[in-house]
ZADO-1210 file (C-alpha; in nm, 4 decimals, padded with zeros to 6 digits):
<atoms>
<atom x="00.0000" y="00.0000" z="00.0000" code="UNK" pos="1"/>
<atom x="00.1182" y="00.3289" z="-00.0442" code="UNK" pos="2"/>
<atom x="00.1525" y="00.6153" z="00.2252" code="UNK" pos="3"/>
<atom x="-00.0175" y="00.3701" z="00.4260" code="UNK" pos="4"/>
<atom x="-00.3928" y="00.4716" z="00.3213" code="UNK" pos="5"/>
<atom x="-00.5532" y="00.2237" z="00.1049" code="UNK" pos="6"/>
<atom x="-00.4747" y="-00.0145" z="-00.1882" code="UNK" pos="7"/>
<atom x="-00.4311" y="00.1158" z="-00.5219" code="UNK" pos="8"/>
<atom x="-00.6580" y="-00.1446" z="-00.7364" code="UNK" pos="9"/>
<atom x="-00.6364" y="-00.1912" z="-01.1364" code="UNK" pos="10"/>
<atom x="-00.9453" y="-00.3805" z="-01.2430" code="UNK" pos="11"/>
<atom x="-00.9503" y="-00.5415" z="-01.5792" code="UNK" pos="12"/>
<atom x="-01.3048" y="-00.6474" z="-01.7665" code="UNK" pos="13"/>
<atom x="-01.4393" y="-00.4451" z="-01.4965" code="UNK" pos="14"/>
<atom x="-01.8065" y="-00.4677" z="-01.5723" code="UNK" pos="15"/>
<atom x="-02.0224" y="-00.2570" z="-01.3080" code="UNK" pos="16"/>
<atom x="-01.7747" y="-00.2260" z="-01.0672" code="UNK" pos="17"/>
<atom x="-01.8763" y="-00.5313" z="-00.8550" code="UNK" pos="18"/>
<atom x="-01.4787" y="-00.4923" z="-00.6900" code="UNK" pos="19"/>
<atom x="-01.5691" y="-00.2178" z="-00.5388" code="UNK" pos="20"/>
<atom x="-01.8241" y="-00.3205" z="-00.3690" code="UNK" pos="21"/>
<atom x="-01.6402" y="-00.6018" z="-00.2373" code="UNK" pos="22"/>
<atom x="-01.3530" y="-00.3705" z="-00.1171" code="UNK" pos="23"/>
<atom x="-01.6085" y="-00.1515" z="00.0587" code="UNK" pos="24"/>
<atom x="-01.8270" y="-00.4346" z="00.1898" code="UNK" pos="25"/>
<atom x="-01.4721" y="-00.6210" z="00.3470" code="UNK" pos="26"/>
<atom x="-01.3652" y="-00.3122" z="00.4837" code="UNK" pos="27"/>
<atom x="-01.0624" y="-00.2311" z="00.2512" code="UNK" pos="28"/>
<atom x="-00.9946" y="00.1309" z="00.2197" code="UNK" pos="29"/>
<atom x="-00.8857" y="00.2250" z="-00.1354" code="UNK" pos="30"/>
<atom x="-00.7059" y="00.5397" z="-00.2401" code="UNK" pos="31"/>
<atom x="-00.7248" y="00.5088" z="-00.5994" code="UNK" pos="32"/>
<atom x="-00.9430" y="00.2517" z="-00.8439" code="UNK" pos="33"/>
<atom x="-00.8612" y="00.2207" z="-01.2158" code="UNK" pos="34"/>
<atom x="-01.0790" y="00.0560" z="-01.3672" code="UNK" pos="35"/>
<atom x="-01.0790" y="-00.1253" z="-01.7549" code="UNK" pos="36"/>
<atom x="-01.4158" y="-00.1819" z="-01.9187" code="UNK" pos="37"/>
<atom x="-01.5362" y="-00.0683" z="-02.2677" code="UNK" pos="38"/>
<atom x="-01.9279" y="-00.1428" z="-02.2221" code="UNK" pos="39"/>
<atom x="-02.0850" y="00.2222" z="-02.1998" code="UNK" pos="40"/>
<atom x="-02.3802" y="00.0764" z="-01.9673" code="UNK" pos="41"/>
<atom x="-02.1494" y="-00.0864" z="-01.6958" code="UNK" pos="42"/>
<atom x="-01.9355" y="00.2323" z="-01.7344" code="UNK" pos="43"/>
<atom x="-02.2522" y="00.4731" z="-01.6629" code="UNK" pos="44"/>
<atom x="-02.3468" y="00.2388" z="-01.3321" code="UNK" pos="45"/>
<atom x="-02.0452" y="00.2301" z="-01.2612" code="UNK" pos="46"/>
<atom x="-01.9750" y="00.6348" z="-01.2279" code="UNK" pos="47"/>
<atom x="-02.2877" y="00.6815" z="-01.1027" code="UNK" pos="48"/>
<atom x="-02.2160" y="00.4509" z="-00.7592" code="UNK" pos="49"/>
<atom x="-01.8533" y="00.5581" z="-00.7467" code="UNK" pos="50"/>
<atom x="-01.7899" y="00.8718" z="-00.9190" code="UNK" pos="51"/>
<atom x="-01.4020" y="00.9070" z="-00.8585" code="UNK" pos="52"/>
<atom x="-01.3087" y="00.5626" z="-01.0673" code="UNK" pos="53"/>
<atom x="-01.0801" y="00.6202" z="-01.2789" code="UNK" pos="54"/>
<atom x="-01.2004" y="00.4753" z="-01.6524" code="UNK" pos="55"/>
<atom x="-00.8848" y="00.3504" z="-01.8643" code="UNK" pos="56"/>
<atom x="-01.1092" y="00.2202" z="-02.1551" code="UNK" pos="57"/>
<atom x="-00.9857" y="-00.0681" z="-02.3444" code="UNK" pos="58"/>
<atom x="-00.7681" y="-00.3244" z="-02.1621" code="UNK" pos="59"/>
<atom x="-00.4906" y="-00.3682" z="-02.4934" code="UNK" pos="60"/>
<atom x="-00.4683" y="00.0261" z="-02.4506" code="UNK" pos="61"/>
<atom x="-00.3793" y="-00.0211" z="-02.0175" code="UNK" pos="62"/>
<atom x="-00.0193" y="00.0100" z="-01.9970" code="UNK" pos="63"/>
<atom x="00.1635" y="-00.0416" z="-01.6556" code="UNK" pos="64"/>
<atom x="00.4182" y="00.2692" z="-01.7348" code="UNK" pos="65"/>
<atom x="00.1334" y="00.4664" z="-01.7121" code="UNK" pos="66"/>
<atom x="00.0379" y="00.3712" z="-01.3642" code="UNK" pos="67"/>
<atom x="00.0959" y="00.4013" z="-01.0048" code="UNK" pos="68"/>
<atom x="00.2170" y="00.0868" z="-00.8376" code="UNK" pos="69"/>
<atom x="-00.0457" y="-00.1383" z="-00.8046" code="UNK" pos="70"/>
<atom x="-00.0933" y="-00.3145" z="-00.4996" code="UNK" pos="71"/>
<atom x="-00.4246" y="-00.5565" z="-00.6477" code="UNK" pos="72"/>
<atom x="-00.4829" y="-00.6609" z="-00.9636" code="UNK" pos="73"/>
<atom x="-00.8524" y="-00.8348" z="-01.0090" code="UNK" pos="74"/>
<atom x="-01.0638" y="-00.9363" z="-01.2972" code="UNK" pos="75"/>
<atom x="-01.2950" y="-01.1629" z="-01.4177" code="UNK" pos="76"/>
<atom x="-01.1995" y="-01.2169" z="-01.8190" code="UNK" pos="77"/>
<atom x="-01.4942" y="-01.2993" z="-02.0603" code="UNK" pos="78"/>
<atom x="-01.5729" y="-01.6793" z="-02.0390" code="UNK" pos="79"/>
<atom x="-01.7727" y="-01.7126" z="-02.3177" code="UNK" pos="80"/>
<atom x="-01.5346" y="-01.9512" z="-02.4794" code="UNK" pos="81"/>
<atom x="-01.4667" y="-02.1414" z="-02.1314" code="UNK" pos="82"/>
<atom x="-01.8584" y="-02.2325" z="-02.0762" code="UNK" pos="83"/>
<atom x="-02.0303" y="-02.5117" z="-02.1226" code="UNK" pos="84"/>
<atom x="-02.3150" y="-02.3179" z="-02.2440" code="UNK" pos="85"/>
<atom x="-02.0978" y="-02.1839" z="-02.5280" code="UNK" pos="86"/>
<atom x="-01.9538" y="-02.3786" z="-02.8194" code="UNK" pos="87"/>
<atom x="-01.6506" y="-02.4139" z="-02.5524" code="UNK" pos="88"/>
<atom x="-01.3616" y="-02.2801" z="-02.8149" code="UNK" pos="89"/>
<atom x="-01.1338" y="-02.1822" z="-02.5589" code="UNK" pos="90"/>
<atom x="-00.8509" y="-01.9563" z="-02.6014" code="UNK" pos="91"/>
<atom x="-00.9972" y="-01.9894" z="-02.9685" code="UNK" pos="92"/>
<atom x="-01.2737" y="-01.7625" z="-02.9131" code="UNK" pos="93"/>
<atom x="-01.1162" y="-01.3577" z="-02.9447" code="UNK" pos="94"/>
<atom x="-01.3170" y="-01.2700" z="-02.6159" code="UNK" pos="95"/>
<atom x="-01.1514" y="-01.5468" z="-02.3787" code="UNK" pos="96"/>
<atom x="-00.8449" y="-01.4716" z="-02.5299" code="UNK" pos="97"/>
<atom x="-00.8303" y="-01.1638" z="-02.3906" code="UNK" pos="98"/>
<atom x="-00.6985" y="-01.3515" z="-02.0778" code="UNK" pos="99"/>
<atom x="-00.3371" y="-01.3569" z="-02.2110" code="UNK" pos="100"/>
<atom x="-00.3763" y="-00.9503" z="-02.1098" code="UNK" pos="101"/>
<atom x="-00.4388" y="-00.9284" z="-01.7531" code="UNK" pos="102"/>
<atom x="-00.1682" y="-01.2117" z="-01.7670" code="UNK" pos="103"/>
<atom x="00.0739" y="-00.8857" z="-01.9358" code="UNK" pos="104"/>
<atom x="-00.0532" y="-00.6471" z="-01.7014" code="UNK" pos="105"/>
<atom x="00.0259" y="-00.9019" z="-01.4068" code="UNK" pos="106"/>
<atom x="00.3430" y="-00.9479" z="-01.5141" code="UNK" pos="107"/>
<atom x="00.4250" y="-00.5428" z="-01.5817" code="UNK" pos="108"/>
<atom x="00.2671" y="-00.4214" z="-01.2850" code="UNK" pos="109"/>
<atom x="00.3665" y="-00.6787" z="-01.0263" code="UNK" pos="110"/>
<atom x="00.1169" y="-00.6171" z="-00.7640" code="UNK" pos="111"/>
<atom x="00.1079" y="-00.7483" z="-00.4301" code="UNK" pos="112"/>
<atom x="-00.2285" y="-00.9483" z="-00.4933" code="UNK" pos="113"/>
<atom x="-00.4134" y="-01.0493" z="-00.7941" code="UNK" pos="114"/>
<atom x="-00.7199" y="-01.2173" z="-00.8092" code="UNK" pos="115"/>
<atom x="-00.9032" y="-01.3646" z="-01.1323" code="UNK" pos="116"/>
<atom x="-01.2614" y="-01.4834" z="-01.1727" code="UNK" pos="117"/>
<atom x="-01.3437" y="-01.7483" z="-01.4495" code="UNK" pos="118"/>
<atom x="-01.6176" y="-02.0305" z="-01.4815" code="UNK" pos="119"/>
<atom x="-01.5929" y="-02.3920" z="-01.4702" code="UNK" pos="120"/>
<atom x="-01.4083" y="-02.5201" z="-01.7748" code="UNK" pos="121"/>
<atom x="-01.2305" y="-02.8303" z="-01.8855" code="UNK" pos="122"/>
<atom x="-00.9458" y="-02.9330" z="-01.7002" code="UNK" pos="123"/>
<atom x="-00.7154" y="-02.8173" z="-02.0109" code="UNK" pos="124"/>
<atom x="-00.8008" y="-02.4822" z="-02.0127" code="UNK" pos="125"/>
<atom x="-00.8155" y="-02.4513" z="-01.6132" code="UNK" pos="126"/>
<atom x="-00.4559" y="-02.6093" z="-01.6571" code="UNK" pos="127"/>
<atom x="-00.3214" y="-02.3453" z="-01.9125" code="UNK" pos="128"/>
<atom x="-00.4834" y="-02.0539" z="-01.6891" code="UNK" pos="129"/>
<atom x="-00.2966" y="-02.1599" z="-01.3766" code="UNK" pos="130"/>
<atom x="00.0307" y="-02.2711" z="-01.5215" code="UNK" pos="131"/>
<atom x="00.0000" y="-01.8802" z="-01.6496" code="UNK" pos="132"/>
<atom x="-00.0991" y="-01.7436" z="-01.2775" code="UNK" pos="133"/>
<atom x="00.1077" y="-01.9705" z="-01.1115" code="UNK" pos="134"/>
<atom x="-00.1475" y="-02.1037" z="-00.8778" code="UNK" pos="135"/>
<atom x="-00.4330" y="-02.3238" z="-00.8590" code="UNK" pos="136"/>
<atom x="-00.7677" y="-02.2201" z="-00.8541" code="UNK" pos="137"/>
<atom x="-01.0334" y="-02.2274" z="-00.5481" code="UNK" pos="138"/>
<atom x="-01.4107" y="-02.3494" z="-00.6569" code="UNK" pos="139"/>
<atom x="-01.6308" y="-02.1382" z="-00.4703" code="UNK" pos="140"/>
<atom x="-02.0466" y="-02.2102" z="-00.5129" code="UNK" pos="141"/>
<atom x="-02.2179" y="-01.8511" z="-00.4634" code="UNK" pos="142"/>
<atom x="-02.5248" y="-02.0618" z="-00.2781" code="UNK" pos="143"/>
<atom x="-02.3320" y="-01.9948" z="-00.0040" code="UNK" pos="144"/>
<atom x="-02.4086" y="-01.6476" z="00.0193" code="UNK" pos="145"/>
<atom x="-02.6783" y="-01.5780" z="-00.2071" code="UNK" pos="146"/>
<atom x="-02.9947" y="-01.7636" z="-00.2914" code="UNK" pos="147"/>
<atom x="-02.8466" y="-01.8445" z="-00.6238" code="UNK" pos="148"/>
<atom x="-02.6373" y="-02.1528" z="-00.7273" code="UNK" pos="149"/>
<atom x="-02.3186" y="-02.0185" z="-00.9566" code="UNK" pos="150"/>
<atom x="-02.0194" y="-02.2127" z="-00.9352" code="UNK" pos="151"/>
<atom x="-01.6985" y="-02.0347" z="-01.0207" code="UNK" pos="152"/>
<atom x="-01.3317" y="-02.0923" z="-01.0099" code="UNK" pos="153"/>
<atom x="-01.0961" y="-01.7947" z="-00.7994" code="UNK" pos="154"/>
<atom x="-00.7016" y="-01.7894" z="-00.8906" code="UNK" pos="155"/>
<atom x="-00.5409" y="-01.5686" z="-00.6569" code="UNK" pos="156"/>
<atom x="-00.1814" y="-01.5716" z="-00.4679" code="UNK" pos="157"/>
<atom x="-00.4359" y="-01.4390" z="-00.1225" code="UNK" pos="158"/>
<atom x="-00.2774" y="-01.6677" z="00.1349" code="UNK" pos="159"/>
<atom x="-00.5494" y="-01.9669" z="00.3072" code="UNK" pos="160"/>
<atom x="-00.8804" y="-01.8719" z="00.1822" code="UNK" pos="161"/>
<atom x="-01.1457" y="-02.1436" z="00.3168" code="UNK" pos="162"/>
<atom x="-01.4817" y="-02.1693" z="00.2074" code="UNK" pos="163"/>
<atom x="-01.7323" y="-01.9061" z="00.2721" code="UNK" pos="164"/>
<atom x="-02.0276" y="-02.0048" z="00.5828" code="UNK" pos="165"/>
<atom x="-02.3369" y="-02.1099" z="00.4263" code="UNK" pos="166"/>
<atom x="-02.6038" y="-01.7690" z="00.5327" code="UNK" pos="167"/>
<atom x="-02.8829" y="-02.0362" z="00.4135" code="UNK" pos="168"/>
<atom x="-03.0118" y="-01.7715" z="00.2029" code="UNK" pos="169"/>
<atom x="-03.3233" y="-01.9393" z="-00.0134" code="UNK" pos="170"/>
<atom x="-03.4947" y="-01.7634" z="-00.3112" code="UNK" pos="171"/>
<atom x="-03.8153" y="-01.6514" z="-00.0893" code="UNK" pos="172"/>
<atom x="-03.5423" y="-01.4357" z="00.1191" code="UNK" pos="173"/>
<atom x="-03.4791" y="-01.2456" z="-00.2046" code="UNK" pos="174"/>
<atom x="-03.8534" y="-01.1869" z="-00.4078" code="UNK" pos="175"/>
<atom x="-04.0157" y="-00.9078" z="-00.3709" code="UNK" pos="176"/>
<atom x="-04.4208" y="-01.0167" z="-00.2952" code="UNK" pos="177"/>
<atom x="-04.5356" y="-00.6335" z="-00.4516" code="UNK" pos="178"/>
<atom x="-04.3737" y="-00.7079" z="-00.7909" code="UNK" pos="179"/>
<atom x="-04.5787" y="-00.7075" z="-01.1167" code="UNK" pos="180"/>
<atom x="-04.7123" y="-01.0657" z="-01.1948" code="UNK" pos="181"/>
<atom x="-04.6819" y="-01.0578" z="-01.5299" code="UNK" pos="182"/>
<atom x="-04.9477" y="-01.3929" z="-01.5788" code="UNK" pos="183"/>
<atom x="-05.1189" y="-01.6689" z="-01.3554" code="UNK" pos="184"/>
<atom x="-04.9449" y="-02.0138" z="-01.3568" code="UNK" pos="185"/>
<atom x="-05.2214" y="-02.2681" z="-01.5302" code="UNK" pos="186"/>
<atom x="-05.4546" y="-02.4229" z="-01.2386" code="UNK" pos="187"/>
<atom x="-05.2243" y="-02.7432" z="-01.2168" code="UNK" pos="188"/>
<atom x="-04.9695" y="-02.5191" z="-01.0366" code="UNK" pos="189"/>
<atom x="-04.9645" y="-02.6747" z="-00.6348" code="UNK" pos="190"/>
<atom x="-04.9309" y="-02.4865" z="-00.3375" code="UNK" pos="191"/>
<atom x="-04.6555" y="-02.7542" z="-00.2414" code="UNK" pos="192"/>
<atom x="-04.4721" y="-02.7101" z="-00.5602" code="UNK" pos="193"/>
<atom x="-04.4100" y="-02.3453" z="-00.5287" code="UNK" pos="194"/>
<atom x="-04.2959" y="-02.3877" z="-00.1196" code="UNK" pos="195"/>
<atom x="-04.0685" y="-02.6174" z="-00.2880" code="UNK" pos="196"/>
<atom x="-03.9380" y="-02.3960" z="-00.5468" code="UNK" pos="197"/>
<atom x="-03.9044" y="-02.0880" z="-00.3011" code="UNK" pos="198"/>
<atom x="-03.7409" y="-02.2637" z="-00.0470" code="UNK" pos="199"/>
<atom x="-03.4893" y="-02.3508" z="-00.2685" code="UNK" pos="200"/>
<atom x="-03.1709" y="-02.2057" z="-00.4743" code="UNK" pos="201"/>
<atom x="-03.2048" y="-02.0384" z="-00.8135" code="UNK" pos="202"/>
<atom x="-03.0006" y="-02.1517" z="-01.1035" code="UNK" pos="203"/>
<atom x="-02.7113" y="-01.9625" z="-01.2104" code="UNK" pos="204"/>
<atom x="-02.8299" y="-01.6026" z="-01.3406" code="UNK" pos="205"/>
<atom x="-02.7445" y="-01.6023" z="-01.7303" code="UNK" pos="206"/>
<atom x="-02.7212" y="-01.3296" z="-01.9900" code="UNK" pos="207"/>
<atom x="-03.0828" y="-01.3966" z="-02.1008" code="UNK" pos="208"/>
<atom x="-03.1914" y="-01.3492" z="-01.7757" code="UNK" pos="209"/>
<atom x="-03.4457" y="-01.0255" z="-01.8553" code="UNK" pos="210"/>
<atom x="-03.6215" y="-01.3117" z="-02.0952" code="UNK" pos="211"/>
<atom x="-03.5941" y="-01.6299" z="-01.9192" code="UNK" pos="212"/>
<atom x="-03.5303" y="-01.6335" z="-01.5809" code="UNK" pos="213"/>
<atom x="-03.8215" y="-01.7030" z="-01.3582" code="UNK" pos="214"/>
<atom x="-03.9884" y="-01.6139" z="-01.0021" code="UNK" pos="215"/>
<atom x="-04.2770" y="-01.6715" z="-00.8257" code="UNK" pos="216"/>
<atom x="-04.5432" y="-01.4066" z="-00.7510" code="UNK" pos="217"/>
<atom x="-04.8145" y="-01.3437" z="-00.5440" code="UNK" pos="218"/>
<atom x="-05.1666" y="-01.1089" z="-00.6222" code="UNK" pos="219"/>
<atom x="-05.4612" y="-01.1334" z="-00.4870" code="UNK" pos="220"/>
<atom x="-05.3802" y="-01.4060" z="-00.2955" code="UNK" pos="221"/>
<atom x="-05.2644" y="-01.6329" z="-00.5479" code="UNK" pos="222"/>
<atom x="-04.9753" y="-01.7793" z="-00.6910" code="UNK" pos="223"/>
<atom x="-04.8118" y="-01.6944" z="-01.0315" code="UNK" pos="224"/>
<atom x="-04.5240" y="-01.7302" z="-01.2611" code="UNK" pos="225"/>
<atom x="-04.2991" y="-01.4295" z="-01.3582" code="UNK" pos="226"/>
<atom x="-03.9397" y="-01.3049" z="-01.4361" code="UNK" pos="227"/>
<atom x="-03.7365" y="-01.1844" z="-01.1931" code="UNK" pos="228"/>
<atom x="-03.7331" y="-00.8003" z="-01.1650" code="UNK" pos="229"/>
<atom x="-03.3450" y="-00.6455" z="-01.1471" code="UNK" pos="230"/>
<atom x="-03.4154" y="-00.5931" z="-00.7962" code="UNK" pos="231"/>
<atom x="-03.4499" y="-00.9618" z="-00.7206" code="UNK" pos="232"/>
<atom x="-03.1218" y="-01.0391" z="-00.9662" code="UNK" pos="233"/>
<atom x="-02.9265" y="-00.7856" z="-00.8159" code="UNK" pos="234"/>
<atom x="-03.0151" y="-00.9262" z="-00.4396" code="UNK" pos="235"/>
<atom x="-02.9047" y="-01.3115" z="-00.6137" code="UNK" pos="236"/>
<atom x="-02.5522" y="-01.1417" z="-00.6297" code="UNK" pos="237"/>
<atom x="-02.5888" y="-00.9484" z="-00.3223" code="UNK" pos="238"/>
<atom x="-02.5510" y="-00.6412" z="-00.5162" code="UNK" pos="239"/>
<atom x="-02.7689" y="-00.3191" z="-00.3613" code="UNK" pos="240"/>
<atom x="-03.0716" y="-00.2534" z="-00.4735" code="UNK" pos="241"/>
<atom x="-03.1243" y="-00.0091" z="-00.7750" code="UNK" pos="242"/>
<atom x="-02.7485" y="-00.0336" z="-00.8018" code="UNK" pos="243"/>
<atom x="-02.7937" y="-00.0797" z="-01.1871" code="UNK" pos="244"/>
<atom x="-03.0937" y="00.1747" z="-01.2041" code="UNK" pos="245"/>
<atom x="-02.8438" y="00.4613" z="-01.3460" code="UNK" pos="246"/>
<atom x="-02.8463" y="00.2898" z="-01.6661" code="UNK" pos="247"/>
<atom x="-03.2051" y="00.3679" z="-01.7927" code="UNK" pos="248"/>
<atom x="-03.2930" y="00.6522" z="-01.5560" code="UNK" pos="249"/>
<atom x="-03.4311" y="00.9609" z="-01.7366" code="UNK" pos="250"/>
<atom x="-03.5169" y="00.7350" z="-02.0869" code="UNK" pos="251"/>
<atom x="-03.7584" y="00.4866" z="-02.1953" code="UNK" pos="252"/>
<atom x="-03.5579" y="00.1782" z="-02.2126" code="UNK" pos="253"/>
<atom x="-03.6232" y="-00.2196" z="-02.0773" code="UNK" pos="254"/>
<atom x="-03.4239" y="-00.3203" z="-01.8225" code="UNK" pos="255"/>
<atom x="-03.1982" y="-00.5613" z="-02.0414" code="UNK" pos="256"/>
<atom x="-02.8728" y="-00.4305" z="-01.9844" code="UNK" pos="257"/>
<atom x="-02.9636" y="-00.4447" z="-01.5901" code="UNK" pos="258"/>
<atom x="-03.0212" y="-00.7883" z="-01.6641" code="UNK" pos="259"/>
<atom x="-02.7152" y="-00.8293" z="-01.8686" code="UNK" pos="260"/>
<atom x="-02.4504" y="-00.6928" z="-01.6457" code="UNK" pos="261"/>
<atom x="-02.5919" y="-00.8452" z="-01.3145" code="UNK" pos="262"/>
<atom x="-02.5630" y="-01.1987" z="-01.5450" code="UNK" pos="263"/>
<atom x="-02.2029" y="-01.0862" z="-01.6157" code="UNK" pos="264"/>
<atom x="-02.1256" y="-01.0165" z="-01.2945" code="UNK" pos="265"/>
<atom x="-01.9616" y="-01.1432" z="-00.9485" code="UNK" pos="266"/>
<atom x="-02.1632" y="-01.2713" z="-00.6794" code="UNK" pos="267"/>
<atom x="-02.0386" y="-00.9417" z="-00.4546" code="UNK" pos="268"/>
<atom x="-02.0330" y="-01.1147" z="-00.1312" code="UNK" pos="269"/>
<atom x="-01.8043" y="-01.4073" z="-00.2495" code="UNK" pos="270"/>
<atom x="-01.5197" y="-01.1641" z="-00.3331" code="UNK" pos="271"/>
<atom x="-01.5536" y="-00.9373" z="-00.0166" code="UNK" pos="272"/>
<atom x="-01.4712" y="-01.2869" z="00.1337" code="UNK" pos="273"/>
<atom x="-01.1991" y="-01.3567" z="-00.0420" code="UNK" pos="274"/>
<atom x="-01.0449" y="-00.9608" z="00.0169" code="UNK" pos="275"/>
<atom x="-01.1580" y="-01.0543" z="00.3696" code="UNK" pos="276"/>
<atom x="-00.8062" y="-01.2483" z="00.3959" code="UNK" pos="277"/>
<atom x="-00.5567" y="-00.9819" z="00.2700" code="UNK" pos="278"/>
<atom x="-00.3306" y="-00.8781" z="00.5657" code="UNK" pos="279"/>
</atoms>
């Protein structure tokens, strides 16, 4: 740290900021954030929550000379060609490769800690990533702090992380009874079945989530199927609420890219525990 105030973070692929979050939620002062992301929407939230980030735009244009020494280095590099819900190309797809950069800026700026966030994968690509890093990675399910089930593999040199304590957080914990029901559930729908389903974990939020992803509603008394507002998504990975609102306030737009950058996002409490263990 310098001056002995707070870390000086670089995040790459930062998305909506969900780092500094963390940092603030574990109690990690920070003097200075720079922060890598070239999606205008995650940018806007972004400012809006924490108005003195500094925004270095594309991460092939972040150079290390230009910077302060950093003492973390975090990032979460697109995984579209890692997931099994992809066509799984790998380094072969031009968005995962991007990882080969935060593995230059690791190696130019040195920091004290890094920390990268990546999904499950086959064992060859997990391999290549942590012969890169030099470490292996820790498998960390978010159901242990959220009502959502999103397993994800950590690499960081962050000395004897263990495994978060399950908070036995279930979906009914996160809906919001008031929303808009947006139609009844046909009349075979149980009372049993939905105690069930709300006493349970959600699946993993994914990009589609503003079109797919589903809830449970109550009017009137009775039961119905809906989508998950952003309110509800942004509680699945513990982010605050209206945290994404800046995006469409003051214009007529759907909520898709709140739905699309929660998806893309960390499960905030996860990585507040994992800062929880820097000395």
């Amino acid at each position: 740290m310098q001056n002995n105030k707070g870390l000086i973070v670089l995040s790459l692929f930062d998305g909506m900021s969900c780092g500094q979050i963390a940092l603030e939620r574990a109690g990690i002062a920070v003097d200075n954030y720079y922060a890598s992301e070239i999606d205008k929407h995650c940018i806007t939230v972004t400012q809006a929550n924490y108005p003195n980030t500094i925004q270095l735009g594309d991460i092939l244009n972040v150079n290390a000379n230009d910077l302060p020494k950093i003492d973390l280095l975090i990032g979460g590099s697109p995984c579209q060609g890692f997931s099994f819900a992809g066509k799984q190309l790998n380094f072969d797809d031009p968005r995962s490769k991007l990882f080969f950069e935060y593995v230059r800026l690791l190696k130019e700026c040195n920091p004290t800690y890094f920390m990268l966030e990546n999904v499950r994968m086959k064992r060859e690509s997990q391999d290549i990533i942590s012969e890169c890093l030099g470490v292996e990675p820790i498998m960390i399910n978010s159901n242990l702090v959220s009502a959502q089930n999103r397993h994800r593999l950590y690499w960081t040199n962050i000395d004897k992380i263990e495994q978060p304590i399950d908070k036995c957080i279930l979906l009914k914990d996160i809906l919001n009874d008031h929303a808009f029901c947006i139609q009844p559930h046909n009349n075979s729908f149980k009372q049993t079945a939905t105690q069930s389903y709300t006493e349970s974990k959600h699946k993993c939020l994914l990009a589609n989530a503003g079109d797919k992803t589903q809830g449970i509603g109550i009017h009137n008394k009775k039961l119905y199927w809906r989508k998950l507002t952003p309110i509800e998504c942004e509680r699945l990975q513990n982010v605050p609420d209206d945290y994404t609102l800046p995006v469409i306030i003051g214009r007529i737009k759907s909520p898709r890219q709140r739905y699309k950058m929660l998806c893309n996002g960390w499960t905030v409490d996860v990585i507040a525990h994992i800062f929880s263990y820097i000395k």
